[in-house]
Structures are given as structure tokens and as C-alpha cells.
TORNUSE-554938 format. One line per 8 residues: number of its first residue (from 1); their letters; for each residue x, y, z of C-alpha. Coordinates in steps of 0.1 Angstrom, whole numbers, plus 5000, padded with zeros to 4 digits. Layout:
NUM	A	X:Y:Z | ... .
END
This chain:
1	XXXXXXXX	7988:6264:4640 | 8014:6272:4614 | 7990:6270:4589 | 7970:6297:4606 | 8000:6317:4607 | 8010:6315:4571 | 7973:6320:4557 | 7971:6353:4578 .
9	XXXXXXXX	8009:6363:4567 | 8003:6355:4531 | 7963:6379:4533 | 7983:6404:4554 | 8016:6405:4524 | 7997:6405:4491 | 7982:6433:4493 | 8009:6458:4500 .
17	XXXXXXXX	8025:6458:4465 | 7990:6464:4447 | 7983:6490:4471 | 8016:6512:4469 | 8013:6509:4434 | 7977:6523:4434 | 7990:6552:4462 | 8020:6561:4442 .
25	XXXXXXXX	7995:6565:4412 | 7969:6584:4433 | 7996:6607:4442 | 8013:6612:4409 | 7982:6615:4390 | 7948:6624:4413 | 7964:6639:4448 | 7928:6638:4461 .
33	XXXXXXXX	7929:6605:4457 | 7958:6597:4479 | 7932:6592:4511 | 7910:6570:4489 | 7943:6548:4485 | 7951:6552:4516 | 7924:6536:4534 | 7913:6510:4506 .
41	XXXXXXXX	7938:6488:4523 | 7911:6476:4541 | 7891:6464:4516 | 7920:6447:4502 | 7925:6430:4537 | 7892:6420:4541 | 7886:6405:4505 | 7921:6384:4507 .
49	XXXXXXXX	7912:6373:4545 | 7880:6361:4534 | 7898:6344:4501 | 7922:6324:4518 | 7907:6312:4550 | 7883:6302:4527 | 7899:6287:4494 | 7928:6284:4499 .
57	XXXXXXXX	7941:6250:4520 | 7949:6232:4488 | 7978:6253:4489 | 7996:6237:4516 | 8000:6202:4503 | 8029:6220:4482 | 8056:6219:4503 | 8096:6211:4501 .
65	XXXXXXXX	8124:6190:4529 | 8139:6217:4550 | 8178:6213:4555 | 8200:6230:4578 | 8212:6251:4547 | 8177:6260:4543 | 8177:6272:4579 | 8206:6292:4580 .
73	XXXXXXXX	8200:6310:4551 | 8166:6318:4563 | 8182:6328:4597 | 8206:6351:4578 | 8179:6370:4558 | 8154:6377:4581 | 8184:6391:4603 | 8194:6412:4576 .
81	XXXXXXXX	8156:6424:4571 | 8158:6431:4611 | 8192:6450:4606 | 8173:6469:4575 | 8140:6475:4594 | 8157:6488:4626 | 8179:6509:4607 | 8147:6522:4582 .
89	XXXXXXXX	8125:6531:4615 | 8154:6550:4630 | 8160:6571:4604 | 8124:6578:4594 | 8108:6573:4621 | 8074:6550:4624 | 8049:6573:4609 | 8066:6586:4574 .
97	XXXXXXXX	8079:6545:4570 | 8042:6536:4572 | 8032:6566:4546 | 8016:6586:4564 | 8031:6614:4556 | 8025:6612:4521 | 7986:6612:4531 | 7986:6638:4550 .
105	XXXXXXXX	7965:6667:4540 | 7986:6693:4556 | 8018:6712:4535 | 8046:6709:4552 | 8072:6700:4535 | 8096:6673:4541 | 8133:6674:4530 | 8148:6646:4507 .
113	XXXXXXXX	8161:6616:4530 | 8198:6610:4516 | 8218:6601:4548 | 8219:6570:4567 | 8212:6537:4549 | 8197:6558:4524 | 8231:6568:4514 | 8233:6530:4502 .
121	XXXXXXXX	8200:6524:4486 | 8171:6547:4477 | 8145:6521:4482 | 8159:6504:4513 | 8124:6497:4530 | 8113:6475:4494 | 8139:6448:4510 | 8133:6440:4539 .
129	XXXXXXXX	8095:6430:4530 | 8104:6404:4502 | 8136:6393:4523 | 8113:6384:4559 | 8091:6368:4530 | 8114:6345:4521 | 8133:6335:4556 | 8092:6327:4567 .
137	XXXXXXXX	8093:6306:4532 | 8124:6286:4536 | 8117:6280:4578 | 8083:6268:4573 | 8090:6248:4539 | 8057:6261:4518 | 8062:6266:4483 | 8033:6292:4485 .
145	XXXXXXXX	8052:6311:4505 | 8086:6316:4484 | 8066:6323:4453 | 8049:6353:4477 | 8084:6362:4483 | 8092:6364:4446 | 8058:6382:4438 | 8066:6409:4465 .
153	XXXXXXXX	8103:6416:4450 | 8085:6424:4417 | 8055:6438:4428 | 8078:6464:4452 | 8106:6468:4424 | 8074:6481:4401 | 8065:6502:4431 | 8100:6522:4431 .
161	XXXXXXXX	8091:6535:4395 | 8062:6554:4406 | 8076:6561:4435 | 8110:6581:4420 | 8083:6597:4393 | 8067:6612:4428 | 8097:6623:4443 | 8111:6635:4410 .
169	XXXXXXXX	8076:6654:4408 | 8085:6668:4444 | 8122:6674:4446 | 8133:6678:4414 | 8169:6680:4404 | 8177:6673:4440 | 8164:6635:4435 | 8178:6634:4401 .
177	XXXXXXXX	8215:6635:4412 | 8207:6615:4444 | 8194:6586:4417 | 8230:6592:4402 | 8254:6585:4430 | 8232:6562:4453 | 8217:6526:4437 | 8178:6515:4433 .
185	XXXX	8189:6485:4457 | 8222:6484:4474 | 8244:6470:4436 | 8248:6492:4415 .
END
């Protein structure tokens, strides 16, 4: 059963990085591509569903002893990616923390998010992915599953480039002193 779990975590995960990557891109560089982006999530779903359901139980075999250490840092993590998500949905709301509102064909404008948590981090919502990564990781005791977590930090650090070249694009100076007083990820 945990196996079941973790293969339909791990095809559900991977594909977000890639895919903000290609929307920030989209954005920056095609903007009527953004829908294109958008929705080729799917696909993405659907191929990495199909590749680890099929090929990819060999995996699993990789695994490491679990201590109570293990189990309280993991505890501690994914409470801090709670506290982070909570926080991240009240501020923004569901719909603009799922992107939506950077697909949407319409032209209203949205105003530059600097209060909240975001007055501690600019890319707050590129934590709390790779940190419930790894508390799943060290709980359930696959390797596979703390390399996703490692893959994810990179793959959403590489994301926040594109993403400040966006907002740059849309706000200007504005964003260019808010990337001087507030940090990429909480440490300056």
C-alpha cells in the first residue's frame, strides 16, 4: 500500500519543477504560450504515471533504517511546510498559489505581494514542496524519495530565476528593491 502511495507521490512531484520552468519561459518569452504550458501538465502526468507504475519497482529495494531522529525531524518539516502552506493560501488565496492567475487571459492587473510571509521570503511557496518531499522521504525510509526531495529543491530554486525575470518584466523597479530588502529563501 505504501508503495502505491509513494509511486503516485513521486508521478504527481516530478513534474512540477519541469513544468514551472517551461510556464515561466512561456510567459517571459511566448505569452500565448502560457495556456499551452498550462495545460501540458497533463501530459506530463500521464507519461510519468504510465512510467512508474510500470518501470519503476526496482526502485524500492533502495531503502535506509528509520530512527526516532529520523522521525522527528520528518515530523518537524512537514509541520513547517503545513505552517508555510497555510500561511501561503491565506495570503494568496487558492487560485493565484496554483497559477492561475498568471494564465489567465484577462488584464487585470495584480499588485506586487510584499506583506505577510512574503515580507520574509520572495519564493516562500518553493519550500514547502521540497520540505513535505523530504518528511514523506525520511517517514517512509526510500532513498528514491529523498533524492526527489533534493531534485525538487533544485529544480524549484531554477524555477525562481525565471520567475523574478517575469516579475521584473511586470513590476519593474518595484520588484527590484523588494529583491533588495527581502531574501530568495528565508537566509539572507
Amino acid at each position: 500500500m505504501i508503495e502505491l502511495f509513494i509511486k503516485t507521490f513521486i508521478a504527481f512531484i516530478f513534474p512540477i519543477p519541469i513544468w514551472l520552468n517551461l510556464l515561466h519561459l512561456a510567459i517571459l518569452k511566448k505569452p500565448k504560450l502560457k495556456l499551452v504550458a498550462y495545460f501540458s501538465i497533463g501530459i506530463y502526468w500521464l507519461l510519468l504515471f504510465w512510467l512508474v507504475f510500470f518501470y519503476f519497482t526496482p526502485v524500492f529495494k533502495y531503502t535506509f533504517d528509520k530512527s526516532f531522529w529520523h522521525y522527528l525531524f520528518a515530523i518537524i518539516t512537514m509541520i513547517v511546510a503545513l505552517t508555510l502552506d497555510i500561511l501561503l493560501i491565506k495570503q494568496l488565496g487558492l487560485k493565484r498559489l496554483l497559477t492561475v492567475t498568471e494564465v489567465k487571459q484577462d488584464n487585470e492587473e495584480h499588485e506586487l505581494v510584499v506583506q505577510g510571509i512574503y515580507k520574509y521570503a520572495r519564493h516562500p511557496r518553493y519550500i514547502s514542496i521540497p520540505l513535505w518531499v523530504l518528511g514523506i522521504g525520511l517517514v517512509t525510509g526510500y532513498v528514491i524519495v529523498l533524492w526527489l526531495s533534493l531534485y525538487m529543491f533544485i529544480g524549484l530554486w531554477i524555477a525562481t530565476f525565471l520567475e523574478e525575470a517575469e516579475l521584473i518584466q511586470r513590476f519593474g523597479q518595484g520588484y527590484i528593491n523588494y529583491q533588495k530588502r527581502v531574501p530568495k529563501f528565508f537566509i539572507f
